[in-house]
PAZAPA-4460 file (N, C-alpha, C; in steps of 0.05 Angstrom, whole numbers, plus 32768, in hexadecimal, padded with zeros to 4 digits):
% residues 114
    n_x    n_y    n_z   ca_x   ca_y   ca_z    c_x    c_y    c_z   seq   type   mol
   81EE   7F7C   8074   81ED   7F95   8066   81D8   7F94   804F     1      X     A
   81D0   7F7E   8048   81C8   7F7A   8028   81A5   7F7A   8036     2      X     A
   81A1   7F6F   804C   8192   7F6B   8051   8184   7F86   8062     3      X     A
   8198   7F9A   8066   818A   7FB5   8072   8183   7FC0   8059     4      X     A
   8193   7FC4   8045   8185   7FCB   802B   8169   7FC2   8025     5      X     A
   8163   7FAA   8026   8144   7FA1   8015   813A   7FA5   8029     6      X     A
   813C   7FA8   8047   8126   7FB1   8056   8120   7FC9   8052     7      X     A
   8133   7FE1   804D   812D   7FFD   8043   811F   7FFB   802C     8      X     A
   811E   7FF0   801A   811A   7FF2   8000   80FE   7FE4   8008     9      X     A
   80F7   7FD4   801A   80D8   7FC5   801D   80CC   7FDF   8020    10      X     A
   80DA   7FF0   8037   80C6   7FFF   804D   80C9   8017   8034    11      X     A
   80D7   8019   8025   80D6   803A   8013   80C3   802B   8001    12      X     A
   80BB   801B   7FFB   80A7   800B   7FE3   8092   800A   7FF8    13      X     A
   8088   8009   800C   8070   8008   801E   8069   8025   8022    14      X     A
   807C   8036   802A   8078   8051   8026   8070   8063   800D    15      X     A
   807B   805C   7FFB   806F   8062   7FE3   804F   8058   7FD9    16      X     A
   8054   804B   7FE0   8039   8034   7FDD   801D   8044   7FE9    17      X     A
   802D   8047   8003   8013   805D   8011   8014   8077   800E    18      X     A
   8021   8080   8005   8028   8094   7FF5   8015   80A0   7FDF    19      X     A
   8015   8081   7FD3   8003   8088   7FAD   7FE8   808B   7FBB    20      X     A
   7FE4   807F   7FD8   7FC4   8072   7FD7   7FB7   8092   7FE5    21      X     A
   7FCA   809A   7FEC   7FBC   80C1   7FFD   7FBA   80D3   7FDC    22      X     A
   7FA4   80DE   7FD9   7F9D   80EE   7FC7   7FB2   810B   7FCE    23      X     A
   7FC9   8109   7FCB   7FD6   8121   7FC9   7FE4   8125   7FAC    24      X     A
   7FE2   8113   7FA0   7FEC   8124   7F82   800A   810D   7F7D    25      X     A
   8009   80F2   7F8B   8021   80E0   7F86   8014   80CD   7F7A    26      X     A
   801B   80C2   7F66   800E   80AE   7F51   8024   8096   7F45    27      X     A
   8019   8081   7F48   802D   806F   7F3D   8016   8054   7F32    28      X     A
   8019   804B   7F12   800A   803A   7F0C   8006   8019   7F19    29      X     A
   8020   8010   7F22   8027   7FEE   7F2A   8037   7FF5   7F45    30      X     A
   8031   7FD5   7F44   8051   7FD5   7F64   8067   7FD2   7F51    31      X     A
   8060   7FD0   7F3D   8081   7FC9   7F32   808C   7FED   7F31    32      X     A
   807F   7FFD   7F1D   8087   8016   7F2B   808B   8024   7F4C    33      X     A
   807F   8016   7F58   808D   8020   7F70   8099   8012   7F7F    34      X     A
   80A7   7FFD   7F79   80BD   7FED   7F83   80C9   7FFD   7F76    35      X     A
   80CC   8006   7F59   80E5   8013   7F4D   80EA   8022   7F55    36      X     A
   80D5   8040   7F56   80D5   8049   7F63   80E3   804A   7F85    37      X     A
   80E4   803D   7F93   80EE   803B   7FA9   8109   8038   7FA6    38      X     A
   8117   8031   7F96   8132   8022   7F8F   8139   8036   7F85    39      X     A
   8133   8049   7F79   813F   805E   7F6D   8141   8075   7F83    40      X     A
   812C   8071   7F91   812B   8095   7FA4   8145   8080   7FB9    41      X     A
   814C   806A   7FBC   8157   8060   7FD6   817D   806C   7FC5    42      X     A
   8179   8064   7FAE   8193   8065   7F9E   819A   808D   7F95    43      X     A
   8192   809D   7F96   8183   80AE   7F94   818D   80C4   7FA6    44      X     A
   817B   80B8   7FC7   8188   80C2   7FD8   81A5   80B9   7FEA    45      X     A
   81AD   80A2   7FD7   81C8   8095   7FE2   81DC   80A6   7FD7    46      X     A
   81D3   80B2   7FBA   81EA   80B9   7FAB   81EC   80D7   7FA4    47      X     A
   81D4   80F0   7FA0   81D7   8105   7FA4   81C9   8114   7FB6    48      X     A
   81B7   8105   7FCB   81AE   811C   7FDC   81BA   812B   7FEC    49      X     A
   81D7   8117   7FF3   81EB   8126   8009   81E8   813E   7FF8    50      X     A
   81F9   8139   7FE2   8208   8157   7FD2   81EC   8174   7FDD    51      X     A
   81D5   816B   7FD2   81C8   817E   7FDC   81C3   8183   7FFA    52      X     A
   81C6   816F   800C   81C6   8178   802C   81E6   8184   8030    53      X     A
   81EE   8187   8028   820C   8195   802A   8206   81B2   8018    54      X     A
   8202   81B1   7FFB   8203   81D4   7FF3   81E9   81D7   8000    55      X     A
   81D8   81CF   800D   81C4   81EB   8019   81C2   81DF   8031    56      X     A
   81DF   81E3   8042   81DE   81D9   805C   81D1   81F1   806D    57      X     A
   81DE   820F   8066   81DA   8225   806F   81BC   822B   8071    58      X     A
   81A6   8224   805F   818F   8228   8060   8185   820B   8074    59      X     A
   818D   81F4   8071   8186   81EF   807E   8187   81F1   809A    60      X     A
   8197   81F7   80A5   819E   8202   80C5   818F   8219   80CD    61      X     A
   818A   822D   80B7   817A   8248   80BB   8158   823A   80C2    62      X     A
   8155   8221   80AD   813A   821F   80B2   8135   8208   80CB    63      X     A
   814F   8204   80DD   8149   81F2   80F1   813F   81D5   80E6    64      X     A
   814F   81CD   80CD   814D   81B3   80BE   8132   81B3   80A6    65      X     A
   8122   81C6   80A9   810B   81BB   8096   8112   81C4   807D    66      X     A
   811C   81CF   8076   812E   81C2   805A   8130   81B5   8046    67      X     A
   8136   819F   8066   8146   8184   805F   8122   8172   804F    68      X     A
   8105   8182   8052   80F1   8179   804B   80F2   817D   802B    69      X     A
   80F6   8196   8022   80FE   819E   8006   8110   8194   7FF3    70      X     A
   8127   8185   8005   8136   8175   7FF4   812A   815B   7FF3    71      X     A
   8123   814E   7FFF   8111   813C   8002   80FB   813F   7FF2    72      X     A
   80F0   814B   7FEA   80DA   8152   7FDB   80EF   8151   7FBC    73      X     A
   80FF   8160   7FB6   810E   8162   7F9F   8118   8143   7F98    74      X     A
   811F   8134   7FAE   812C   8117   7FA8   8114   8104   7F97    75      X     A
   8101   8110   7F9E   80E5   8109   7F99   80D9   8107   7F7D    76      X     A
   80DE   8121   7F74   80DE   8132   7F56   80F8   8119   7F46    77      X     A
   810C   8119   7F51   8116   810E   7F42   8116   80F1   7F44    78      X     A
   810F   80EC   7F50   80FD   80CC   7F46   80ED   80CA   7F35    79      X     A
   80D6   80E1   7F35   80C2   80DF   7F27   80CC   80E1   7F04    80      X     A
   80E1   80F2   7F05   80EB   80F4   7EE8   80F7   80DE   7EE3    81      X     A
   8108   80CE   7EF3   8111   80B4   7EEB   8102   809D   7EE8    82      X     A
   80F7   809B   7EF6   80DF   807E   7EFA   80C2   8089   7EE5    83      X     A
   80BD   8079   7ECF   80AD   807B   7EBF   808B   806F   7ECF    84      X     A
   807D   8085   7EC7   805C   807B   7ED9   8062   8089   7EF8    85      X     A
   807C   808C   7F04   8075   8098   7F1D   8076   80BC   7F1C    86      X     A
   8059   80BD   7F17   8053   80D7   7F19   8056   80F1   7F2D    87      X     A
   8059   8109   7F33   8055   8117   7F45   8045   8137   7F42    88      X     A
   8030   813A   7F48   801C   814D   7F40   802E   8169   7F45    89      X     A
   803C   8174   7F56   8045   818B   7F5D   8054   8185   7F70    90      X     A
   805F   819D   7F7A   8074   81A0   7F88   8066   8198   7FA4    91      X     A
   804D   81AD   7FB5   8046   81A0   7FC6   8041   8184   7FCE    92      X     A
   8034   8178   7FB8   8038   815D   7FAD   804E   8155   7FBD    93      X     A
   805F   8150   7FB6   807E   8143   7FB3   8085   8149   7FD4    94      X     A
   8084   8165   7FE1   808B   8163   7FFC   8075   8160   800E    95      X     A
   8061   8159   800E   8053   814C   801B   804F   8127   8015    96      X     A
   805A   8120   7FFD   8054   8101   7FF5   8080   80F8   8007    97      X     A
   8084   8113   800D   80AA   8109   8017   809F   810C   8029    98      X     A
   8090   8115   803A   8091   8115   8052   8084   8107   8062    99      X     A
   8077   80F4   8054   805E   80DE   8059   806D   80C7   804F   100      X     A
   8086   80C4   803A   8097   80AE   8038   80A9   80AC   804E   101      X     A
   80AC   80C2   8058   80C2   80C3   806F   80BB   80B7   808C   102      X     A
   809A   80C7   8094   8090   80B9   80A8   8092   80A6   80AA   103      X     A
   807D   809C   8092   807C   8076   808D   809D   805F   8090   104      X     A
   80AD   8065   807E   80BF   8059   8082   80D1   8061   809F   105      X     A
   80C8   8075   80A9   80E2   8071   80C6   80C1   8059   80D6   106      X     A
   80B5   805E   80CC   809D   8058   80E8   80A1   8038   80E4   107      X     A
   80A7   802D   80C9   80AD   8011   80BF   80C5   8007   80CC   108      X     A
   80D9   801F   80C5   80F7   8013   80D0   80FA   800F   80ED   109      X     A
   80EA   8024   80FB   80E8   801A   8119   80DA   8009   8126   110      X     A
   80C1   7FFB   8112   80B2   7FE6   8123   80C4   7FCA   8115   111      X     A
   80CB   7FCB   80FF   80D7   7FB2   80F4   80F2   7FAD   80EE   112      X     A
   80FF   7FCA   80FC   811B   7FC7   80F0   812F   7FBD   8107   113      X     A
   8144   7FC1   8108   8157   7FB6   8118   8155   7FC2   8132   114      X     A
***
């Protein structure tokens, strides 16, 4: 169990990583900010993103799940307010840097994961 955790937490810290390096408006000064970064969006989306995939379940079903991109983008925002140095230019920003963390880490979890 301990050990599916730090693999998530590698591949959300590799994702971020490539993340800062695409000129879309995601900025982070060190790896040490985006290891933190990673630990926080992993803790983050462990602990309130349900609540929000549950109150805007209805929208999400209307929009055939993409949505579920906007909250993801929001989980995002609020990293950036928590984690000091990890910046986020705008909102486009934020759901296009979630949706390029999302690629990356499933694309990680399926070549290296269990």
């Amino acid at each position: 169990m301990l050990s599916g955790f730090l693999m998530r937490w590698l591949f959300n810290s590799i994702a971020i990583w490539v993340t800062t390096l695409l000129p879309i408006g995601v900025t982070a000064p060190d790896t040490k900010t985006i290891i933190l970064a990673a630990l926080v969006l992993g803790l983050v989306n462990a602990s309130i993103r349900w609540m929000f995939i549950i109150l805007t379940l209805p929208l999400t079903i209307l929009t055939l799940g993409l949505f579920t991109l906007v909250i993801n983008a929001l989980m995002l925002y609020i990293v950036s307010a928590v984690v000091s140095g990890f910046l986020i230019a705008n909102f486009w920003s934020a759901l296009v840097g979630a949706v390029i963390i999302a690629i990356v880490s499933t694309g990680l979890s399926h070549l290296f994961g269990r």
